[in-house]
C-alpha positions as semicolon CSV with decimal commas, in nm:
position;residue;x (nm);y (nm);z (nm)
1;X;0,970;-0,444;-0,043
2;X;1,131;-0,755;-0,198
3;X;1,388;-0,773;-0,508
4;X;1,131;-0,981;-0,729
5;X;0,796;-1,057;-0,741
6;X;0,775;-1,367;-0,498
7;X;0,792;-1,431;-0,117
8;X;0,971;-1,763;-0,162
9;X;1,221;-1,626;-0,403
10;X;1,233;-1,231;-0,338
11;X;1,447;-1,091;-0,051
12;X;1,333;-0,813;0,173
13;X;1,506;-0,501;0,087
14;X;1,320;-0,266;0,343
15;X;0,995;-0,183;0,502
16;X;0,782;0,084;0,419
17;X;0,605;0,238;0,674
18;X;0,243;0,316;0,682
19;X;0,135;0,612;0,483
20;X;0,464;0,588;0,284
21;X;0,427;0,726;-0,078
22;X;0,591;0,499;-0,275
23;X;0,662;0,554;-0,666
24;X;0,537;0,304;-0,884
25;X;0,592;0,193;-1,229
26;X;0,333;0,017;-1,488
27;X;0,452;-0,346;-1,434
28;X;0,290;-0,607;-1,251
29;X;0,324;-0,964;-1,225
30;X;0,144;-1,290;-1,064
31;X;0,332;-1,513;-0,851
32;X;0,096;-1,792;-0,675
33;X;-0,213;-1,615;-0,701
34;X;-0,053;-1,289;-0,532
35;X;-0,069;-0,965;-0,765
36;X;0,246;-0,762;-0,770
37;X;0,385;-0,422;-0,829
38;X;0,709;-0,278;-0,933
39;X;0,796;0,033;-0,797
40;X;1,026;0,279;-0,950
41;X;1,309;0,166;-0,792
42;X;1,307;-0,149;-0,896
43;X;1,157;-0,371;-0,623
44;X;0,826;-0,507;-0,560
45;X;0,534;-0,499;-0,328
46;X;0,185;-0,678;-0,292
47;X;-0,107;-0,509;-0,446
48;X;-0,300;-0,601;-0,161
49;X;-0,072;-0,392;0,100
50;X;-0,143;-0,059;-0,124
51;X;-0,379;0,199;-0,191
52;X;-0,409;0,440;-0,429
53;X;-0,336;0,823;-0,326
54;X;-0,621;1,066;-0,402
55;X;-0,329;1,359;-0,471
56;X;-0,104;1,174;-0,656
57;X;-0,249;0,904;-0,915
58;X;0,085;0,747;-1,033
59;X;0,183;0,686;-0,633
60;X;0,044;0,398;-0,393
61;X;0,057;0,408;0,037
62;X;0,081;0,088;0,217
63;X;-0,304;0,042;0,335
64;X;-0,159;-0,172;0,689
65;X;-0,173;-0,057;0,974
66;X;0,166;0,155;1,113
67;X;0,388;-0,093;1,345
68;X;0,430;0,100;1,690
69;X;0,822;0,247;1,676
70;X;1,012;0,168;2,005
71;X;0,707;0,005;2,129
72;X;0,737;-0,087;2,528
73;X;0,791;-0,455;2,642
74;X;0,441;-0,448;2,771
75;X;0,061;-0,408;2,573
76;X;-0,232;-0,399;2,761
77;X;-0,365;-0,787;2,893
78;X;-0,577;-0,923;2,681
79;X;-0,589;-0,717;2,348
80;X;-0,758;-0,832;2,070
81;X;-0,527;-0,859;1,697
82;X;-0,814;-0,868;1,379
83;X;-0,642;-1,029;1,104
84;X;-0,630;-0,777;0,828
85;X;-0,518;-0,952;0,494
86;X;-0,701;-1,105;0,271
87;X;-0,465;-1,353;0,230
88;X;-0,445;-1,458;0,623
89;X;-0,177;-1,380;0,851
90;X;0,122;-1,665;0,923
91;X;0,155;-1,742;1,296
92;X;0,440;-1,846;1,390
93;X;0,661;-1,998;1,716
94;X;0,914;-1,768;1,734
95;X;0,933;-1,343;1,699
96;X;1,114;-1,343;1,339
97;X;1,058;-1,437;0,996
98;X;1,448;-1,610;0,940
99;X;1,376;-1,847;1,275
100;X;1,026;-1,869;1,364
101;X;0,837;-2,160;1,184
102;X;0,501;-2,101;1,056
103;X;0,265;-2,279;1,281
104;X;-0,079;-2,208;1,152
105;X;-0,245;-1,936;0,910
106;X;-0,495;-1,692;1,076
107;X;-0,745;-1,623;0,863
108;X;-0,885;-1,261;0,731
109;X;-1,104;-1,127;0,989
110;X;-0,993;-1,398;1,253
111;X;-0,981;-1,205;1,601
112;X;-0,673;-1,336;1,800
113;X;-0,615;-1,280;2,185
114;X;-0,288;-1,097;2,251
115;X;-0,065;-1,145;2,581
116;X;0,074;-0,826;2,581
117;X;0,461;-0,931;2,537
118;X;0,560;-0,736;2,210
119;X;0,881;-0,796;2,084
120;X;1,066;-0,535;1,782
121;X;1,283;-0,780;1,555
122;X;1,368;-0,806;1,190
123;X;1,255;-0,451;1,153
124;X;0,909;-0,532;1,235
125;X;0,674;-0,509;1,591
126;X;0,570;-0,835;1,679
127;X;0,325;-0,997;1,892
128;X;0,260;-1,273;2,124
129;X;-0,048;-1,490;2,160
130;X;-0,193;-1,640;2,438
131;X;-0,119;-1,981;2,265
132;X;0,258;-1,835;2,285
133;X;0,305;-1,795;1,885
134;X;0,351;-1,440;1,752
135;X;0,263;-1,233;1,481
136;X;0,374;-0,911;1,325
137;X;0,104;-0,611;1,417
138;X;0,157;-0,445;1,110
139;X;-0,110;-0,671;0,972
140;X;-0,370;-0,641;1,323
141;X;-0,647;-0,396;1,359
142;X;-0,651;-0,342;1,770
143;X;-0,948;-0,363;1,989
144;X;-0,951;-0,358;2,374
């Protein structure tokens, strides 16, 4: 959840976890083709990441998959990641958002091959490739 309605301008206030209800309020915006929401506490989250709750019509669940909590040091050996947003997935060289550069963008749907090193940093699970980038598996789908 950022403090405005832009990744290039909007800090990272938390993370909501998978299956989260989160209370939202009637604004959106458009930054850069990306469709925003403001919740009811004031920050803002990605359409795209949400899902509207069958029992509760004015609240929205993140729609990613759930990051593994103390997740071990090791994953199984070749593991495949499906890139779940629409928007593409950023791969980058390092395990964190503040140092690792953005390398490449894997696209929706894009299966990637997994080492099995998994790393927990910046609040988030992350993954590394077999072309030694890494990714955050919040936004994988897992297949053996």
């Amino acid at each position: 959840m950022r403090d405005a309605p832009s990744v290039d301008e909007g800090t990272v206030q938390y993370v909501a976890l998978q299956g989260e209800e989160l209370e939202v309020s009637d604004e959106i915006s458009e930054s850069d083709g990306v469709v925003w929401r403001r919740l009811a506490d004031g920050n803002w989250v990605q359409v795209q990441y949400l899902e509207i709750s069958e029992t509760a019509p004015d609240t929205m669940t993140e729609a990613t998959p759930e990051a593994t909590p103390g997740a071990t040091a090791e994953a199984p050996a070749q593991t495949i990641g499906v890139v779940l947003p629409e928007i593409g997935l950023n791969v980058r060289d390092a395990p964190s958002v503040a140092d690792g550069a953005v390398q490449y963008v894997a696209l929706q749907g894009e299966e990637l091959v997994l080492t099995g090193q998994i790393v927990e940093a910046e609040g988030a699970v992350w993954y590394e490739l077999d072309d030694g980038n890494w990714v955050q598996g919040q936004y994988l789908e897992f297949s053996p």
